[in-house]
VMD Tcl script that builds the backbone (N, CA, C; Angstrom):
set m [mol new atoms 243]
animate dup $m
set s [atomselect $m all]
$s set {name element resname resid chain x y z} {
  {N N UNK 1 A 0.842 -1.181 0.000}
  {CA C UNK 1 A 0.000 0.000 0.000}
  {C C UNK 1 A 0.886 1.243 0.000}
  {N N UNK 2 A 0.502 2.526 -0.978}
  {CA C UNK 2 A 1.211 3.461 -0.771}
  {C C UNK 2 A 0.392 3.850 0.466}
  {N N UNK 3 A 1.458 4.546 1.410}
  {CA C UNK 3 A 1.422 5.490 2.070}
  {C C UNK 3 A 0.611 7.186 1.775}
  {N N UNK 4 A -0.259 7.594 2.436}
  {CA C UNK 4 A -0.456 9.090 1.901}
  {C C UNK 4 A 0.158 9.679 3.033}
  {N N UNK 5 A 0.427 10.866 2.243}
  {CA C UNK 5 A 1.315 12.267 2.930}
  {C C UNK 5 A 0.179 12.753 4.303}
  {N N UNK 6 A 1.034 13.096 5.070}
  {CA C UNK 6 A 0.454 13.167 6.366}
  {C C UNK 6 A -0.874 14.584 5.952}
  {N N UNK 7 A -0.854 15.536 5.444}
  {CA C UNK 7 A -1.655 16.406 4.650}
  {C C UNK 7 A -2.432 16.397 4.135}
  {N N UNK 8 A -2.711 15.097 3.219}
  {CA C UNK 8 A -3.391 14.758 2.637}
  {C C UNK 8 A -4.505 14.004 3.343}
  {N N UNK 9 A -3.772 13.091 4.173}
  {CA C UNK 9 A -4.591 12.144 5.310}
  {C C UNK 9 A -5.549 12.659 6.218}
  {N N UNK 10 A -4.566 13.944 6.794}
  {CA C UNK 10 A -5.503 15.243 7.288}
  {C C UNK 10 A -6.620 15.865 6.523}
  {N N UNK 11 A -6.585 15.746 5.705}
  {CA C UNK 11 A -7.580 16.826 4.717}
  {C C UNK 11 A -8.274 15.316 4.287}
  {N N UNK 12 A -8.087 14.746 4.144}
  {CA C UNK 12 A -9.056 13.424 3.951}
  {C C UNK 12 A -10.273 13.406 4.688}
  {N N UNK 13 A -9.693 13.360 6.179}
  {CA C UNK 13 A -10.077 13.251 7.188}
  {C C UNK 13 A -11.055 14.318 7.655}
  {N N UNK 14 A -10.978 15.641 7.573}
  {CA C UNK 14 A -11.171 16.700 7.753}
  {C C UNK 14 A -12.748 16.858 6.567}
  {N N UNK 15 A -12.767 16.535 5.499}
  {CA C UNK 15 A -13.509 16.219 4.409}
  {C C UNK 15 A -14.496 15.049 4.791}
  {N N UNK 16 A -13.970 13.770 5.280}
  {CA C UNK 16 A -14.862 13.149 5.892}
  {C C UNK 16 A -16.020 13.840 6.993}
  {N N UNK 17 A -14.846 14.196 8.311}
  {CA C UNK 17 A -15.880 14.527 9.572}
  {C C UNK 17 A -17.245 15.482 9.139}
  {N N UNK 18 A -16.666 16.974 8.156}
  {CA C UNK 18 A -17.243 17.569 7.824}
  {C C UNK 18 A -18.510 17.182 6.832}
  {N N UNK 19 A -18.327 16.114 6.021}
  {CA C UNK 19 A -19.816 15.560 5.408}
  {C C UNK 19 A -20.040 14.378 6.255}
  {N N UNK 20 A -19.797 13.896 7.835}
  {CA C UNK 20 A -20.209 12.934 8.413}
  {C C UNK 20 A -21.516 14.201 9.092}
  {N N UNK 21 A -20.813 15.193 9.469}
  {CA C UNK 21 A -21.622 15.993 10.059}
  {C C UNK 21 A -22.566 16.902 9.629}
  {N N UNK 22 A -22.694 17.567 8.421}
  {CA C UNK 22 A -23.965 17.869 7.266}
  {C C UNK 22 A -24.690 16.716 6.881}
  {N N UNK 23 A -24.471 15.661 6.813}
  {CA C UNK 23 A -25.189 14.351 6.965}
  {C C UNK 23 A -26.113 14.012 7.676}
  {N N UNK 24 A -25.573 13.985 9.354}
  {CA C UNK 24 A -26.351 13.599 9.821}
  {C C UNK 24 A -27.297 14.745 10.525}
  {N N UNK 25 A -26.946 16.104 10.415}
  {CA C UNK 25 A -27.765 16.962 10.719}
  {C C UNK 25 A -29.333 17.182 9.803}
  {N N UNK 26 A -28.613 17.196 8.085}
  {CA C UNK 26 A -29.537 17.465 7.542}
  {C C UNK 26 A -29.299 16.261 6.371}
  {N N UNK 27 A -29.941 15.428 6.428}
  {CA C UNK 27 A -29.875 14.534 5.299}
  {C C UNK 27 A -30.171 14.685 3.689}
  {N N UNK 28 A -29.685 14.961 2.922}
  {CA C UNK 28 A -30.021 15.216 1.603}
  {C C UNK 28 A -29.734 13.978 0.775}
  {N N UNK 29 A -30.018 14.164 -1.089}
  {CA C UNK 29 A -29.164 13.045 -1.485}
  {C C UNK 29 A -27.985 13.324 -2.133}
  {N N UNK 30 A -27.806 15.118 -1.665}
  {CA C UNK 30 A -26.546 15.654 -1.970}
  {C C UNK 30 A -25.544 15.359 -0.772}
  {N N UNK 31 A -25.810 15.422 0.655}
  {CA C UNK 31 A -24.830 14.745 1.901}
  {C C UNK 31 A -24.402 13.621 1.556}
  {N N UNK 32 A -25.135 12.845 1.209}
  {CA C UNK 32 A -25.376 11.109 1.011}
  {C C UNK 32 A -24.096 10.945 0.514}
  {N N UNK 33 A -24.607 11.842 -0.827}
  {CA C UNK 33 A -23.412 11.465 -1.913}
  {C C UNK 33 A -22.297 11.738 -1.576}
  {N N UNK 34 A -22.022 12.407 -0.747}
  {CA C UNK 34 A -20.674 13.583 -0.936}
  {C C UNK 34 A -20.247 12.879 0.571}
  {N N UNK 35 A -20.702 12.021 1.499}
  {CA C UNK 35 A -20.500 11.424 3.064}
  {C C UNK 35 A -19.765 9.943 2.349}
  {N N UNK 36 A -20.844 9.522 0.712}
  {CA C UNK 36 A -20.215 8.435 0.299}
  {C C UNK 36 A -18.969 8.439 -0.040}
  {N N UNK 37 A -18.242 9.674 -1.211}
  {CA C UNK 37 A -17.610 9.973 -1.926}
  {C C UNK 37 A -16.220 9.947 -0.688}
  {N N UNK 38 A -16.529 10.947 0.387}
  {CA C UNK 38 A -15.359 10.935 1.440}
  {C C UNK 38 A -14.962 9.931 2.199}
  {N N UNK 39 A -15.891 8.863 2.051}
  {CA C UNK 39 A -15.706 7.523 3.287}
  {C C UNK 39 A -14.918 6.897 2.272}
  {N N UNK 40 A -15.487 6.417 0.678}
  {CA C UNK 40 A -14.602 5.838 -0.483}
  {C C UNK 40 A -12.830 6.202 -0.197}
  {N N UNK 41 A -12.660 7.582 -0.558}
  {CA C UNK 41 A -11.644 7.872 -0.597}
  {C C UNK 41 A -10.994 7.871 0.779}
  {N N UNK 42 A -11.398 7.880 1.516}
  {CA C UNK 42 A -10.712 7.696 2.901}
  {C C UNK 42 A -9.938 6.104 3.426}
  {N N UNK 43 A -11.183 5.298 2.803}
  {CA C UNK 43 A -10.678 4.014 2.680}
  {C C UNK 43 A -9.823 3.696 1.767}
  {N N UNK 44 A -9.414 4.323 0.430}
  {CA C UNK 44 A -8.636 3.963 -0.755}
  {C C UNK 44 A -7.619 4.642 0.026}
  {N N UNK 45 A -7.270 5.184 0.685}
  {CA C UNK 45 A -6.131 6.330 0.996}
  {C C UNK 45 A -5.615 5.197 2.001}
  {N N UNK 46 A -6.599 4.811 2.903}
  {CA C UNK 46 A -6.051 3.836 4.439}
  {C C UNK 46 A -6.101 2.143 4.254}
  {N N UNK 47 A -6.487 1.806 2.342}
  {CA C UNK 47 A -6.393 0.326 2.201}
  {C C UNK 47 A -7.503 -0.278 3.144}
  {N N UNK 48 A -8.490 -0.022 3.680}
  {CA C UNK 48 A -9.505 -0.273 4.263}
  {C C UNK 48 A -10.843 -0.596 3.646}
  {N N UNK 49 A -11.697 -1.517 3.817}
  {CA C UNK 49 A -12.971 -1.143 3.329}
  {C C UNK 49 A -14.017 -0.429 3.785}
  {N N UNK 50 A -14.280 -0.198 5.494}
  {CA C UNK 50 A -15.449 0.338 6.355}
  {C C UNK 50 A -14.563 1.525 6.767}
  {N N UNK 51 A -15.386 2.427 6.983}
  {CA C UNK 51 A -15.309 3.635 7.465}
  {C C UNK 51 A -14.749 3.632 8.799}
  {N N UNK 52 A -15.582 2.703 9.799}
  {CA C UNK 52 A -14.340 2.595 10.756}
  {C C UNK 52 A -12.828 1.775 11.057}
  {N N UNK 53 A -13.011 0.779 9.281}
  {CA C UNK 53 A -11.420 0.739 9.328}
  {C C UNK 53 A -10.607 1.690 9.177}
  {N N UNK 54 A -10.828 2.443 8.358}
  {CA C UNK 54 A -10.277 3.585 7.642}
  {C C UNK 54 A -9.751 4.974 9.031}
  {N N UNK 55 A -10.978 5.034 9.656}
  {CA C UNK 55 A -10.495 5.906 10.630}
  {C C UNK 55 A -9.659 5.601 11.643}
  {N N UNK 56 A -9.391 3.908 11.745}
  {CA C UNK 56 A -8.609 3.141 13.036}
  {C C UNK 56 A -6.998 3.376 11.985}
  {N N UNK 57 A -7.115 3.145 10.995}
  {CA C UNK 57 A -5.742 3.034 10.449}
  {C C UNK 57 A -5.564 4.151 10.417}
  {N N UNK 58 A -6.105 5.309 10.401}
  {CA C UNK 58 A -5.895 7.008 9.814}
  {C C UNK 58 A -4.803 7.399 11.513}
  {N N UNK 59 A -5.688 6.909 12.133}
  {CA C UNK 59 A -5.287 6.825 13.562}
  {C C UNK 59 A -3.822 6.499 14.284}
  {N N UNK 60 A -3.632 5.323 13.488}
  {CA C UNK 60 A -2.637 4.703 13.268}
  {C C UNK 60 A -1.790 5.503 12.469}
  {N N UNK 61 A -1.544 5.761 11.291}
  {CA C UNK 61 A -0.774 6.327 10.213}
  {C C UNK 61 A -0.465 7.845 10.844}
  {N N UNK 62 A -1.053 8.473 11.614}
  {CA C UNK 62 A -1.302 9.930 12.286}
  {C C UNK 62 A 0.004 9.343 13.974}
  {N N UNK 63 A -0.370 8.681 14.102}
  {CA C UNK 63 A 0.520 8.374 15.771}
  {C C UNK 63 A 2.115 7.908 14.615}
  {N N UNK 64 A 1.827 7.157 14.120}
  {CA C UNK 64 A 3.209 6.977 12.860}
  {C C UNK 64 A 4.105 8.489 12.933}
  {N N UNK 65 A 3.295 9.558 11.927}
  {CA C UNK 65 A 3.941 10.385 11.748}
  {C C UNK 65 A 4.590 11.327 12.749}
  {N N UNK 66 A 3.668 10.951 14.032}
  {CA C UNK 66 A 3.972 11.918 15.033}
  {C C UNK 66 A 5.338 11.511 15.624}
  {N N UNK 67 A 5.261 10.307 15.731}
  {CA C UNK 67 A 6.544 9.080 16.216}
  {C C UNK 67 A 8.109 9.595 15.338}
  {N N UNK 68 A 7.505 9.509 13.927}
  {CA C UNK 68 A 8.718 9.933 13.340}
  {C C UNK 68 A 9.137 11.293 13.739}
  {N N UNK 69 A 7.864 12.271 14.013}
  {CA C UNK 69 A 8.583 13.708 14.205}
  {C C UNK 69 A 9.260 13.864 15.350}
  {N N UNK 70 A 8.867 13.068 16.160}
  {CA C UNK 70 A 9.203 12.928 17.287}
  {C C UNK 70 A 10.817 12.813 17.813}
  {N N UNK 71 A 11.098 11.391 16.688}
  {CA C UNK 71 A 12.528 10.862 16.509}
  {C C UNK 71 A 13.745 11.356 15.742}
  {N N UNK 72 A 13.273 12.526 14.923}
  {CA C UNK 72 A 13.692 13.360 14.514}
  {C C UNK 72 A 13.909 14.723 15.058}
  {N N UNK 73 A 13.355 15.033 15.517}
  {CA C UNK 73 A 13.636 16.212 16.410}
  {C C UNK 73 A 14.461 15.851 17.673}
  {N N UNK 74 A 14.332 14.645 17.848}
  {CA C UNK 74 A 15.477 14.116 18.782}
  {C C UNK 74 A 16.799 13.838 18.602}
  {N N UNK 75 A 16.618 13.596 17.310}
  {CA C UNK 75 A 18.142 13.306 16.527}
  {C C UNK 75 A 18.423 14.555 16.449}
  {N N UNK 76 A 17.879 15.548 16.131}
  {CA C UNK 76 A 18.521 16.862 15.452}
  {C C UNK 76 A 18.899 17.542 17.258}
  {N N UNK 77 A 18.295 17.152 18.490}
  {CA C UNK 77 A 18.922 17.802 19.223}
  {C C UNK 77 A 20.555 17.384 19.484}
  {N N UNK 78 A 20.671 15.875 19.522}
  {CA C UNK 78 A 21.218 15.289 19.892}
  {C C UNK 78 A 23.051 15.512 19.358}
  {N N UNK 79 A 22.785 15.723 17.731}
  {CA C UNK 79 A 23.198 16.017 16.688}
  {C C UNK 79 A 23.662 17.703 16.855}
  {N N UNK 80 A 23.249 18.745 17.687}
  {CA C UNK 80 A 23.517 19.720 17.501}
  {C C UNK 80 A 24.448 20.290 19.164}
  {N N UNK 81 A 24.198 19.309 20.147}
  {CA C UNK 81 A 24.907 19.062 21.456}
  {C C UNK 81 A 26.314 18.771 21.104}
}
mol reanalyze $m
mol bondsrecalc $m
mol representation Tube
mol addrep $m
């Protein structure tokens, strides 16, 4: 599976919550579509099929990146001592 850019994953994500939540406030068959369209791509992005796989791996892939920034900013102190 490719990997998506931590940005992208965010804005995935961000695109989801936001038509999870015009959805369920006001149901249209314009939400529908557009709640479908973001759960699709959320799962193609996280190799998932259900919406709450997608958000458990997003989850995952998000603690990932933080880990790396993490280990990196540690190196660079370490590196500059």
């Amino acid at each position: 599976m490719i990997v998506p850019a931590e940005g992208q994953l965010r804005a995935a994500l961000a695109r989801f919550a936001s038509a999870r939540i015009e959805h369920d406030v006001r149901p249209t068959g314009r939400t529908s579509s557009a709640l479908e369209d973001a759960t699709y791509t959320l799962c193609v992005m996280t190799g998932s099929r259900t919406a709450e796989q997608a958000l458990s791996a997003a989850d995952a892939l998000l603690a990932q990146y933080g880990a790396t920034r993490s280990g990196a900013s540690t190196e660079d102190k370490t590196l500059a001592a």
